[in-house]
N, C-alpha and C positions, 0 to 999 in steps of 0.2 A: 208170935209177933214178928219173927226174924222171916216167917214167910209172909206175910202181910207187904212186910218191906221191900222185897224181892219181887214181888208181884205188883207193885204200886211203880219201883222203875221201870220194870219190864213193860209195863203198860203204857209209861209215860216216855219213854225210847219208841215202843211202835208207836203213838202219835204222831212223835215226831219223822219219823220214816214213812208213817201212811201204809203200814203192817197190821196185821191182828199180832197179838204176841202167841206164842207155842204157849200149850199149857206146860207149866210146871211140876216137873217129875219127884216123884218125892224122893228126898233125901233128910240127913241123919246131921247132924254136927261131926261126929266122928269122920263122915266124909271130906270135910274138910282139910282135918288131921292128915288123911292118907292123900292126899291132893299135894300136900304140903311136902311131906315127905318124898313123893315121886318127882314134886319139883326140883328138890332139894338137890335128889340125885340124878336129873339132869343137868342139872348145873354143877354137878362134879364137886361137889360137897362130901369130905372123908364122912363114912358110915360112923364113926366116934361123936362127929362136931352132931351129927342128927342126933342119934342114940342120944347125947345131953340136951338138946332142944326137947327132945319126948321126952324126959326124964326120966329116962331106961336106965338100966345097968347096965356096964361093960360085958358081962358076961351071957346079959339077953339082946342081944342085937335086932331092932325089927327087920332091919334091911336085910340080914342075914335070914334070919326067919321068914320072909316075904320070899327070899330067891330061893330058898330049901322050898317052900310050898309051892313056887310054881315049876319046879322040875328041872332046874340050873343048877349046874353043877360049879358053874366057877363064878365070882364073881365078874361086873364088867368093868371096865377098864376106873370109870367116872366114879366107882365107889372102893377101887384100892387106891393109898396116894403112898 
């Protein structure tokens, strides 16, 4: 349903523009999640205040686990405070 709705703006935005719209790549709900999170730490949000929005534990950090799996070794500045 949540793509139906997505595809019904999308269509009714290119009307409006005089566009065909892109087709729509598929994605997950969980994408969302990680969307949120990356915003999060742009925006310089301590990896803690995140860790409790995902209602993670202190001791399983995603953000911390996210920067181990892509091969960083230190954190960046926006996610130590």
């Amino acid at each position: 349903m949540l793509d139906a709705a997505i595809v019904m703006a999308r269509s009714e935005a290119a009307e409006k523009t005089g566009r065909k719209p892109a087709p729509l790549v598929p994605w997950r709900l969980h994408d969302l999640r990680r969307s949120g999170v990356s915003a999060l730490a742009r925006l310089g949000f301590d990896s803690i205040v995140v860790d409790k929005i995902l209602a993670h534990q202190p001791a399983k950090s995603f953000l911390a686990s996210r920067l181990s799996t892509s091969g960083t070794t230190s954190q960046p500045s926006a996610l130590v405070r």
